[in-house]
N, CA, C and O atoms as CSV, one atom per row, in Angstrom:
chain,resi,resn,atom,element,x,y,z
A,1,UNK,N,N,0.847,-1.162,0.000
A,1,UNK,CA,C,0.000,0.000,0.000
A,1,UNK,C,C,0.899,1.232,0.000
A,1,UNK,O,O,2.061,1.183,0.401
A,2,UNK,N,N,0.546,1.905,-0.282
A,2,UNK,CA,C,1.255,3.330,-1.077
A,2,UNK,C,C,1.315,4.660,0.112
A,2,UNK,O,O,0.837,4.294,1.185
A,3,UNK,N,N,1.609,5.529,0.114
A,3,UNK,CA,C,1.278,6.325,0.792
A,3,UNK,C,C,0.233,7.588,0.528
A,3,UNK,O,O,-0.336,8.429,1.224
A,4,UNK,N,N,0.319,7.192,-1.054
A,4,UNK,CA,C,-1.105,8.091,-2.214
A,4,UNK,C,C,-2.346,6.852,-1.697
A,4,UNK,O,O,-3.561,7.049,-1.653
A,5,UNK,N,N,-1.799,5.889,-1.429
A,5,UNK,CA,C,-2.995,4.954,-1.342
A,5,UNK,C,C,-4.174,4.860,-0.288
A,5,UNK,O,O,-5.304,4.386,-0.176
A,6,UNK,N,N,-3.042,5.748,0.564
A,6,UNK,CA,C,-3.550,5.442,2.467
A,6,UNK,C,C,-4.512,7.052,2.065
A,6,UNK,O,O,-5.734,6.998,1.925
A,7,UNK,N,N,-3.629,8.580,1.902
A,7,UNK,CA,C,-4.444,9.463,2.305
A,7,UNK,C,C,-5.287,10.518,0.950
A,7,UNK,O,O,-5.664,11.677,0.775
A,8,UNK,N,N,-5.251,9.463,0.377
A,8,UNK,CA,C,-5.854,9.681,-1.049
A,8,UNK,C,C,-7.037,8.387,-1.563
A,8,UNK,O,O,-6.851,7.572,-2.466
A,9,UNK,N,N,-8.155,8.503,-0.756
A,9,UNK,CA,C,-8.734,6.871,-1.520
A,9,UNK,C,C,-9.213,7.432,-2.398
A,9,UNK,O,O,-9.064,8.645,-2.548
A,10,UNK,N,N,-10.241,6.326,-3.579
A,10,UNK,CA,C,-10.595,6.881,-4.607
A,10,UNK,C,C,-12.000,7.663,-4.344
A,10,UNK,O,O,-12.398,8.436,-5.215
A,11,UNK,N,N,-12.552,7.524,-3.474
A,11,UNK,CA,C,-13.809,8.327,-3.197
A,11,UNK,C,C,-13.781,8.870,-2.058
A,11,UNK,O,O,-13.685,8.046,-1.149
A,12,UNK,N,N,-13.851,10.458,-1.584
A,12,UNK,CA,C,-13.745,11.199,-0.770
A,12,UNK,C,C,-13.927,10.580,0.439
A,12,UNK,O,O,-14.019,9.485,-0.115
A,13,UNK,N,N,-14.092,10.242,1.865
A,13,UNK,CA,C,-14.625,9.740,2.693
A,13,UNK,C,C,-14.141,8.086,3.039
A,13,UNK,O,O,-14.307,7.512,4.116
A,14,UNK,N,N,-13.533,7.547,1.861
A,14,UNK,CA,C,-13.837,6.354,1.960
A,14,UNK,C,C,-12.372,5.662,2.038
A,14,UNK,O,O,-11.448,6.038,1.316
A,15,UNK,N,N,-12.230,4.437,3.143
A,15,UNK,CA,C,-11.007,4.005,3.486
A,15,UNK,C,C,-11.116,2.367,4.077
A,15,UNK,O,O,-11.536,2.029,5.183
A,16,UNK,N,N,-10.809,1.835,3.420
A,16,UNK,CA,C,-10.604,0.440,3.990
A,16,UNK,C,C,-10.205,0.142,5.573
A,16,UNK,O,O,-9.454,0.982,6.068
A,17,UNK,N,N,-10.564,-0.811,6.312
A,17,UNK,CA,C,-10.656,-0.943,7.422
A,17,UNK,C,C,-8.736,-0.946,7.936
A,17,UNK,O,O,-8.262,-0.452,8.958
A,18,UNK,N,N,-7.815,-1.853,6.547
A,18,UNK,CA,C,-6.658,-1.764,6.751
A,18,UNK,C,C,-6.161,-0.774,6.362
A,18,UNK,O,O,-5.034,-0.791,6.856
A,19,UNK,N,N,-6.273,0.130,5.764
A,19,UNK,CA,C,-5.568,1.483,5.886
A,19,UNK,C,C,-6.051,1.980,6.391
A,19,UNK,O,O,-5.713,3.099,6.005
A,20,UNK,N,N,-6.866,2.144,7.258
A,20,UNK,CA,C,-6.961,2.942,8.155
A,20,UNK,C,C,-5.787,2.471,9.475
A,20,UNK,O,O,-5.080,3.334,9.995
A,21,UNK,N,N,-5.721,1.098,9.872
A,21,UNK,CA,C,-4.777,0.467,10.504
A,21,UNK,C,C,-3.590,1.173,10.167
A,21,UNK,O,O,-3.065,1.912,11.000
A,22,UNK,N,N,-2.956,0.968,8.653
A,22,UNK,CA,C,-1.670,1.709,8.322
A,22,UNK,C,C,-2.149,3.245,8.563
A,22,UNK,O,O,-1.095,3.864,8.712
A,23,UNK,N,N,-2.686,3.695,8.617
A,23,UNK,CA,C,-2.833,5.072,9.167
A,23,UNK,C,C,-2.751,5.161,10.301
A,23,UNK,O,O,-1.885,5.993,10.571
A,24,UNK,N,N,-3.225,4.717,11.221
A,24,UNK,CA,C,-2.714,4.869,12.803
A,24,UNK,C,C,-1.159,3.975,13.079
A,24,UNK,O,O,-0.390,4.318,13.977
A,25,UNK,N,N,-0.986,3.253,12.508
A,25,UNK,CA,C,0.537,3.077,12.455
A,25,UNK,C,C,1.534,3.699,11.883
A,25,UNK,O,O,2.680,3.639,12.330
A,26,UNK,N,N,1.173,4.424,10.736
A,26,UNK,CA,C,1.851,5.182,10.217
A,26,UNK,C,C,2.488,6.817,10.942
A,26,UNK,O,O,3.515,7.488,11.041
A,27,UNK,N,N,1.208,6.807,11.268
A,27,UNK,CA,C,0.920,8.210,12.042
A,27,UNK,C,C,1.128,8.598,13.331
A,27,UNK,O,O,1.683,9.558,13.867
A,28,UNK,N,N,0.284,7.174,13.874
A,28,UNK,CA,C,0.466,7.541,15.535
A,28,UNK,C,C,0.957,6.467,16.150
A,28,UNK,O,O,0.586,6.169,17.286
A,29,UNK,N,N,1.797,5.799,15.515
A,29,UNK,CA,C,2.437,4.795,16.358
A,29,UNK,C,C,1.556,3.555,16.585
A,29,UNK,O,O,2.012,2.857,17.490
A,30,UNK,N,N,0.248,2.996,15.945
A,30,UNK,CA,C,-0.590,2.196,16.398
A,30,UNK,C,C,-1.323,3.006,17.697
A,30,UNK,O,O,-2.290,2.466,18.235
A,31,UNK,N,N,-0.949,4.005,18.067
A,31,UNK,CA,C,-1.903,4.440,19.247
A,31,UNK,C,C,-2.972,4.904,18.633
A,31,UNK,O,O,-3.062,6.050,18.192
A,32,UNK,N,N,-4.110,3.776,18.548
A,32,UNK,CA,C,-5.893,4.391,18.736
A,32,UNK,C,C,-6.516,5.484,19.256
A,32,UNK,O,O,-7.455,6.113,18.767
A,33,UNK,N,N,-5.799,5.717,20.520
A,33,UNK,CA,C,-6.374,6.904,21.576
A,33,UNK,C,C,-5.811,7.885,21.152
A,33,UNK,O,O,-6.220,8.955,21.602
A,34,UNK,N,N,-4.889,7.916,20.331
A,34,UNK,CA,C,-4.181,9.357,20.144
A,34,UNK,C,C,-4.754,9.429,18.642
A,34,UNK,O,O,-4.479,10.611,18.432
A,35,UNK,N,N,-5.253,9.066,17.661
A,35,UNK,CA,C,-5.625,9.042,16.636
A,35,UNK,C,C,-6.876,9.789,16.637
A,35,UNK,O,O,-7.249,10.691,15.886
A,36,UNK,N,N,-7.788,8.904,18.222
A,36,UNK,CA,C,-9.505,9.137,18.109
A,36,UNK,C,C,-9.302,10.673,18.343
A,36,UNK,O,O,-10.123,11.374,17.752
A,37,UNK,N,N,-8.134,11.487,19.279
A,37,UNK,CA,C,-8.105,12.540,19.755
A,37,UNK,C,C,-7.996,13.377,18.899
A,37,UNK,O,O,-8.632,14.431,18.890
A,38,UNK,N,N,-7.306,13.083,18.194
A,38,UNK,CA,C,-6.862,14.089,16.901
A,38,UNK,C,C,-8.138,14.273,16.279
A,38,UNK,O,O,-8.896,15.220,16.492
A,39,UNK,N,N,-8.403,12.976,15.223
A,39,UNK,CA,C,-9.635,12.736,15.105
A,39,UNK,C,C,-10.711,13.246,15.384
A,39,UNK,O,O,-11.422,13.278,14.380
A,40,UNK,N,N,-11.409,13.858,16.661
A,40,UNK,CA,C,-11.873,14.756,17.168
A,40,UNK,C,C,-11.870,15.690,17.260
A,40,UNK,O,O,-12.912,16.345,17.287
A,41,UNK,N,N,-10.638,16.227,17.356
A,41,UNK,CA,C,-10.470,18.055,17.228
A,41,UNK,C,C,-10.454,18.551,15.627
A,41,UNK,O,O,-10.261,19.712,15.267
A,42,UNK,N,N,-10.733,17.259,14.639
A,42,UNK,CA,C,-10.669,17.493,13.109
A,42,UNK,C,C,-12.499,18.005,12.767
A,42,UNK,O,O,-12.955,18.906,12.062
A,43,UNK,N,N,-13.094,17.076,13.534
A,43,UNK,CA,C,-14.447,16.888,13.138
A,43,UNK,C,C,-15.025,17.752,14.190
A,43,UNK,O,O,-14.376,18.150,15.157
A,44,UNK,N,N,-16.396,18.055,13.944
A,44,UNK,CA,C,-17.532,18.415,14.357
A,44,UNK,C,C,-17.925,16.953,15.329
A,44,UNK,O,O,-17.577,15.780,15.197
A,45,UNK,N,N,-18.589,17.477,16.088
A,45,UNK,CA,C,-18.817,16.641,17.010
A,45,UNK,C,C,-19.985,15.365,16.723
A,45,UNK,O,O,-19.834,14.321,17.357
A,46,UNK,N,N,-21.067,15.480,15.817
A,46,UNK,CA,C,-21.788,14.440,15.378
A,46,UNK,C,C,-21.228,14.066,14.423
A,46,UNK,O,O,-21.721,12.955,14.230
A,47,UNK,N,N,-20.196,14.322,13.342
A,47,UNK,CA,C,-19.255,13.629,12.639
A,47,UNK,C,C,-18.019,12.872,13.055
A,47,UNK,O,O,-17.547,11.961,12.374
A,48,UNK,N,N,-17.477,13.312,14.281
A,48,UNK,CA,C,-17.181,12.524,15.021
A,48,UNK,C,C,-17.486,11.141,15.547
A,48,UNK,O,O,-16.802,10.120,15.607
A,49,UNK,N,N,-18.906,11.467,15.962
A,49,UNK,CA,C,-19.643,10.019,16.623
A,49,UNK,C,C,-19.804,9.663,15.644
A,49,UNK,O,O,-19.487,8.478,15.748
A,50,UNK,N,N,-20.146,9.853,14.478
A,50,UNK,CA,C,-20.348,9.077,13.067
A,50,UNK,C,C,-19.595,7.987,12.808
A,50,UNK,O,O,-19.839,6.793,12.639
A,51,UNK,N,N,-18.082,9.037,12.818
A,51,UNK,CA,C,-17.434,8.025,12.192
A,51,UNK,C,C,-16.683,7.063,12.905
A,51,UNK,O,O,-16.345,5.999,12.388
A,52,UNK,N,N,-16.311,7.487,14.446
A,52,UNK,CA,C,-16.302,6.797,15.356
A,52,UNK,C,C,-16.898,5.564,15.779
A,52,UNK,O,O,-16.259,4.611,16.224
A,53,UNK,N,N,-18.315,5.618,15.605
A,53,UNK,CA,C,-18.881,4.435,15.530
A,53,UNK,C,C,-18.782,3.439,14.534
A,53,UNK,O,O,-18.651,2.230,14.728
A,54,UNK,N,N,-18.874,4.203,13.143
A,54,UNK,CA,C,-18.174,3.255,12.082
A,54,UNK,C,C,-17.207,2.485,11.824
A,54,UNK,O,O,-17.204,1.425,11.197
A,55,UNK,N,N,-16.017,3.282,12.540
A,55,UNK,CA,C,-14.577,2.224,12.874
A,55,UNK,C,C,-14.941,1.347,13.639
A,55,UNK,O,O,-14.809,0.217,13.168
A,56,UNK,N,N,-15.493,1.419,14.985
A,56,UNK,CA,C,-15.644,0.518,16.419
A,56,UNK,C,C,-16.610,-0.936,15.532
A,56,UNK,O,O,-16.509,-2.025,16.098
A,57,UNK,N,N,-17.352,-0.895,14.408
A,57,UNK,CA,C,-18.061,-1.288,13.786
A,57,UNK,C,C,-17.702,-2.366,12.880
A,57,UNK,O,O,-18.197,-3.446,12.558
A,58,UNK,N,N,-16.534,-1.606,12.547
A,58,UNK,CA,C,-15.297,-1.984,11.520
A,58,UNK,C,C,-14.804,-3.186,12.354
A,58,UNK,O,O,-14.837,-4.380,12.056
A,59,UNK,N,N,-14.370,-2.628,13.391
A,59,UNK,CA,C,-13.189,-3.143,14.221
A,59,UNK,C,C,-14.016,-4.695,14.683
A,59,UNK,O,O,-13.618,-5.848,14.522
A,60,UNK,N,N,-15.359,-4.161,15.333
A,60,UNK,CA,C,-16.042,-5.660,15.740
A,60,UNK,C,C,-15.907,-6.791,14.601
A,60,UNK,O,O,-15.456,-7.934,14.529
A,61,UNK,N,N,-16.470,-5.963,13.843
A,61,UNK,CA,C,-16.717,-7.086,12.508
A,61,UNK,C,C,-15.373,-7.920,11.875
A,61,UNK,O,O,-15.651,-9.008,11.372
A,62,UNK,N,N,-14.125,-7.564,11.855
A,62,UNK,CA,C,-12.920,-7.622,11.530
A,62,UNK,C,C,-12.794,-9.120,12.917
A,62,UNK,O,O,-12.567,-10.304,12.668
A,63,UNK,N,N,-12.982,-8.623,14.000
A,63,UNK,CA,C,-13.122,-9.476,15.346
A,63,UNK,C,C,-13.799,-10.553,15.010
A,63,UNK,O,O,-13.223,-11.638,14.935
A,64,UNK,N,N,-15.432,-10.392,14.696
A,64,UNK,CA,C,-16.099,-11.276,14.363
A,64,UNK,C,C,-15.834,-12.553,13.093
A,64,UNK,O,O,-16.056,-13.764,13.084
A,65,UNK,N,N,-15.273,-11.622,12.111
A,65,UNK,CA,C,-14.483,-12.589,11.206
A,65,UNK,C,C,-13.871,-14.012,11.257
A,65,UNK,O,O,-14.088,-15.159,10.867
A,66,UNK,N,N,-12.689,-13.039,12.193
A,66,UNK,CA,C,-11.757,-13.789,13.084
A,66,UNK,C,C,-12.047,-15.322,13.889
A,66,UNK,O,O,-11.335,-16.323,13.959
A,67,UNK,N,N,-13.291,-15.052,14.403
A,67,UNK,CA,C,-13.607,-15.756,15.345
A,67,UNK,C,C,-14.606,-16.808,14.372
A,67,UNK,O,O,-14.709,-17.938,14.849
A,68,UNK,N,N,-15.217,-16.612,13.306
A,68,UNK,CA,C,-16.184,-17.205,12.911
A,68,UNK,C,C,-15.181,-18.203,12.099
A,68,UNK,O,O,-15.471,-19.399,12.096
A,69,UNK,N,N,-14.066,-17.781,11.439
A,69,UNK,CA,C,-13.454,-18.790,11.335
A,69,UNK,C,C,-12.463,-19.562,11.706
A,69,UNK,O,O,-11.942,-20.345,10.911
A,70,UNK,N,N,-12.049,-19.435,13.038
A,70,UNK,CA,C,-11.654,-20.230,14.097
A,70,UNK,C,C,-12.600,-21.461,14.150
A,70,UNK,O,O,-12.456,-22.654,13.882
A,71,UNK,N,N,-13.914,-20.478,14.732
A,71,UNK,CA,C,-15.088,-21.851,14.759
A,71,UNK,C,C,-15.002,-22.900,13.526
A,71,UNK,O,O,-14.940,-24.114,13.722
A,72,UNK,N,N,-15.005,-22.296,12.202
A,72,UNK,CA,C,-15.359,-23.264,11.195
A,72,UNK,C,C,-13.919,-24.178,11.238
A,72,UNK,O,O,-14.049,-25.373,11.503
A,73,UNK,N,N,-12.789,-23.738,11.029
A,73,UNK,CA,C,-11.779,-24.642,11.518
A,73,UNK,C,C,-12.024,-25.434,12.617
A,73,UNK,O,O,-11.779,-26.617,12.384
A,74,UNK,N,N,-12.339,-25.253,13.507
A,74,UNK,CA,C,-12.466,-26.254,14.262
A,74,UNK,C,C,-13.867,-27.456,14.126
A,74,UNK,O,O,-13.899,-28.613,14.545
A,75,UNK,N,N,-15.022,-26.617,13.331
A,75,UNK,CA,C,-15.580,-27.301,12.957
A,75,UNK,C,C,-15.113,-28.429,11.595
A,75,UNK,O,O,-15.944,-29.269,11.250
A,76,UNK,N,N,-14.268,-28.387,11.155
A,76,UNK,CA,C,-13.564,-29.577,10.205
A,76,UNK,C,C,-13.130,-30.149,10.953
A,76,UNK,O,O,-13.742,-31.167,11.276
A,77,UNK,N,N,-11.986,-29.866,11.574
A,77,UNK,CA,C,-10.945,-30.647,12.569
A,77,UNK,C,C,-11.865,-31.451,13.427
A,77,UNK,O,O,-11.461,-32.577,13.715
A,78,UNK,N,N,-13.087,-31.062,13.911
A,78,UNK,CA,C,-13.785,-31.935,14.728
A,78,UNK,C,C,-14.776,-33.302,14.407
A,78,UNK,O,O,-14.968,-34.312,15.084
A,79,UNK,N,N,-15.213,-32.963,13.330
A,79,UNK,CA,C,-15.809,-32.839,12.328
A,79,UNK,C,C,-17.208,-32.917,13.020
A,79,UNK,O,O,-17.790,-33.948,13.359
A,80,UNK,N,N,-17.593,-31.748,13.149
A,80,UNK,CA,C,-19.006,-31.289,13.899
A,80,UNK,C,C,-19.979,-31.119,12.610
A,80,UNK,O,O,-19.737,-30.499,11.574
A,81,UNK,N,N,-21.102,-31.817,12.951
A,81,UNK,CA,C,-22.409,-31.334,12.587
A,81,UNK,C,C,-23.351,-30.053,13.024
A,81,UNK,O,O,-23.416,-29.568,14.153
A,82,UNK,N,N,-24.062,-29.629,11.848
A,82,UNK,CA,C,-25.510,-28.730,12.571
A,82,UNK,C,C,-24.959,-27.421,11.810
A,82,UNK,O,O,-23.809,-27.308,11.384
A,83,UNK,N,N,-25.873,-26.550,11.721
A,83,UNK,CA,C,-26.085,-25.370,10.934
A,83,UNK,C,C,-24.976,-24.495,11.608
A,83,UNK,O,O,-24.768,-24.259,12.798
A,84,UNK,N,N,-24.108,-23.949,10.087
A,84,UNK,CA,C,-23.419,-22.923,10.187
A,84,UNK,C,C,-23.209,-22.035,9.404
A,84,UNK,O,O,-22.155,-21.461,9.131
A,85,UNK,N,N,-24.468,-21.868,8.929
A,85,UNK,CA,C,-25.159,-20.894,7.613
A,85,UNK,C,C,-24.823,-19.172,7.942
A,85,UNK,O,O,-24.636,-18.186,7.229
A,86,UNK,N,N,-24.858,-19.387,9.168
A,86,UNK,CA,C,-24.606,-17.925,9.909
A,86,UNK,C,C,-23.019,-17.311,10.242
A,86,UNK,O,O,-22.708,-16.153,10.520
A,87,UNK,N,N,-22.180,-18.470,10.114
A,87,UNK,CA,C,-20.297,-18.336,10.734
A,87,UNK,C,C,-20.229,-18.753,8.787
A,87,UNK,O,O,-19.060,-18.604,8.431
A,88,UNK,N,N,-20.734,-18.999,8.114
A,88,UNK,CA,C,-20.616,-19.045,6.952
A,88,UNK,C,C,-21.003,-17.873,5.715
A,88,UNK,O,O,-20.697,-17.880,4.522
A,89,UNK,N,N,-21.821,-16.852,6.539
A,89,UNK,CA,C,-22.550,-15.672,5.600
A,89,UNK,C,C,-21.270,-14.302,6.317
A,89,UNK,O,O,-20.896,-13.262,5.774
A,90,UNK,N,N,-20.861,-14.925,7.795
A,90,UNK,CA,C,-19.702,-13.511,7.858
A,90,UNK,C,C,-18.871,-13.695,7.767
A,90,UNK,O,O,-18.087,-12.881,8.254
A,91,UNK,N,N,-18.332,-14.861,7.102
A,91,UNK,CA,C,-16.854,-15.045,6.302
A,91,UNK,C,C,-16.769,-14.856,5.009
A,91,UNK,O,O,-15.720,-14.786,4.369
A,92,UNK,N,N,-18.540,-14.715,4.336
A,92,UNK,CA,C,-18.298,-14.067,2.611
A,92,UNK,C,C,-18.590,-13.051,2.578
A,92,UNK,O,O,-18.757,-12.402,1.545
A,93,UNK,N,N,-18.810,-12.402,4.434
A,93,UNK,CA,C,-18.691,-10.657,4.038
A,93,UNK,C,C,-17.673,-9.895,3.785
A,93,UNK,O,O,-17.654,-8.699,3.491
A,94,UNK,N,N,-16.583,-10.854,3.948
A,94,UNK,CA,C,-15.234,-9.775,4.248
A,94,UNK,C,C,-14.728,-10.026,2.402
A,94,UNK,O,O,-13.735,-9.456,1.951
């Protein structure tokens, strides 16, 4: 990833969940809290919570990923039965 790539996306507003990562690493050292701060004194305060919530959103779902396919790995390795239509629809979200 580029450095035109990170603070230049192709549509105003819009940034992948991992560059935004390389953006707080890039920037602030991986520090989150010093990012959200900045972050804050950039924005208006309901654009703030906006987009704030959108990362935290980001961030779960990225989590949730994670975890859904842990489960399905272990669901082979075990070789478990029963519906996993649901650890199967948020691994073709990403």
């Amino acid at each position: 990833m580029t450095h035109s790539t990170i603070f230049y996306p192709s549509h105003p507003g819009d940034i992948s969940i991992e560059a935004l990562e390389k953006l707080i690493q890039t920037c602030f050292d991986g520090n989150q809290a010093e990012f959200s701060v900045e972050l804050k004194e950039m924005l208006d305060k309901h654009t703030y919570n906006q987009r704030k919530r959108q990362i935290d959103i980001c961030y779960n779902l990225k989590h949730y990923h994670k975890g859904a396919k842990v489960i399905m790995e272990l669901k082979d390795m075990f070789e478990l039965t029963g519906d996993f239509t649901d650890l199967q629809k948020i691994l073709q979200s990403v």
